[in-house]
N, C-alpha and C positions, 0 to 999 in steps of 0.2 A: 808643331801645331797641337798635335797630340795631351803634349806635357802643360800649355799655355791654357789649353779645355782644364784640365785636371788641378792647374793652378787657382783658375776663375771660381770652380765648385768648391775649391776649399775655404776659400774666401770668403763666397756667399753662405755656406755652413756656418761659420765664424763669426759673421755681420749677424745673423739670424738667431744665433746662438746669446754672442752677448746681449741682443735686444731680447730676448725673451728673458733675458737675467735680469734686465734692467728695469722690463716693467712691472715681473717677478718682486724685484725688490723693492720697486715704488707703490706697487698696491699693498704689501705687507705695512710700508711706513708710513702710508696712508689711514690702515685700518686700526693704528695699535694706540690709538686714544677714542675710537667710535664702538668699543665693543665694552660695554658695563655689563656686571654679570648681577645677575637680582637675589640680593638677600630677604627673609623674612625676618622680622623682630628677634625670632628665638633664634635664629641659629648666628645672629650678631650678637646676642649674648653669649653664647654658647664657646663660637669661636670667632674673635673679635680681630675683623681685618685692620692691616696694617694704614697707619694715617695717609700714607699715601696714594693708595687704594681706590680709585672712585668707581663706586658701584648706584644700584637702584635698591632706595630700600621702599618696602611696601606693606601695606597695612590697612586697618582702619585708624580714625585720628578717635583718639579718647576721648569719651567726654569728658567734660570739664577742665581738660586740659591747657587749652588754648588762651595765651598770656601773650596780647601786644605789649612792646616793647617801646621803649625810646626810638624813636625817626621809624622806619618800616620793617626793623627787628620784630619777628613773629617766635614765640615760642611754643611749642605743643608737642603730644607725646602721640606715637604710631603703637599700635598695639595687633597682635595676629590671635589675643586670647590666653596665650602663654607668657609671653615675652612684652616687656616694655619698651623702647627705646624715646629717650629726649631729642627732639629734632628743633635744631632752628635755623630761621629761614629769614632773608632779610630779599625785601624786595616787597610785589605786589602777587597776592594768591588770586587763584584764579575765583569769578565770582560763584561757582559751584562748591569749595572747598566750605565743610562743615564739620562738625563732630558728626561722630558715628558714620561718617563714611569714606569710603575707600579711594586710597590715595597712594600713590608712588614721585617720590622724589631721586634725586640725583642728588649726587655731593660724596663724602668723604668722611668718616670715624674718627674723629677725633677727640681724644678725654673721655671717653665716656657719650659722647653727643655727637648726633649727626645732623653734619651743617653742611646743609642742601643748599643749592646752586639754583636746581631747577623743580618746581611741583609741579604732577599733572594730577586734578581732580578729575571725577566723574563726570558725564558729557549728559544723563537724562537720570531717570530714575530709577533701572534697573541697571545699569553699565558698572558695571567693576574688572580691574583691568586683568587680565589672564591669568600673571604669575598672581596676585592676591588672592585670586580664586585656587588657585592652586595650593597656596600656601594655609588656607585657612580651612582645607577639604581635609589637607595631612593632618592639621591639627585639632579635626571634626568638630570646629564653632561654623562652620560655613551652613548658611540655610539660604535653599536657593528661592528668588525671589517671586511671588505669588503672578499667576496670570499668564 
């Protein structure tokens, strides 16, 4: 009776053990394409990730840069004040997206050009997104916005 207690706990240890490995493993394999790390312009010049890579790049859009393309091919250049980057973008922008302001996309480095997947413009007229503010404070063009 004794031995048949001591066999049951080892089991339920066992059972308990490999489900905690199991969802262990399943939230890892869950999370390992929902986690983009945010570059700024300068430091994707700087050190230029690999094309496989998909991160958030962010900025302000330059002016004058902003060239539609053939079908809903968008081309335009993100800028932090230091650093340049060419972005292009196929799809539809959101209707807030303009030059000179602040903007983060998704997507991937490649050639020299980053070709975003996904744009999120600014939401009202003072709203610029965290990392940009961040990014553009290191590189002290940031002027915070009146009112």
């Amino acid at each position: 009776m004794k031995n048949l207690k001591k066999q049951r706990r080892i089991q339920i240890i066992m059972l308990v053990t490999l489900a905690l490995v199991l969802s262990v493993s399943l939230i890892g394999y869950a999370m390992r394409d929902g986690i983009n790390f945010f570059r700024a312009p300068t430091q994707i010049l700087a050190e230029p990730p690999p094309p496989t890579e998909v991160f958030r790049i962010g900025g302000l859009v330059e002016e004058g840069s902003i060239v539609r393309g053939q079908g809903e091919t968008i081309r335009f250049s993100v800028t932090d004040g230091n650093g340049v980057v060419p972005v292009t973008y196929t799809g539809v922008l959101p209707d807030l997206f303009e030059e000179n302001q602040g903007m983060v996309g998704t997507g991937k480095y490649i050639n020299g050009v980053f070709e975003a997947h996904e744009i999120l413009a600014k939401h009202d007229e003072t709203y610029m997104p965290a990392e940009v503010v961040d990014a553009l404070k290191e590189q002290g063009v940031y002027q915070a916005p009146e009112g």
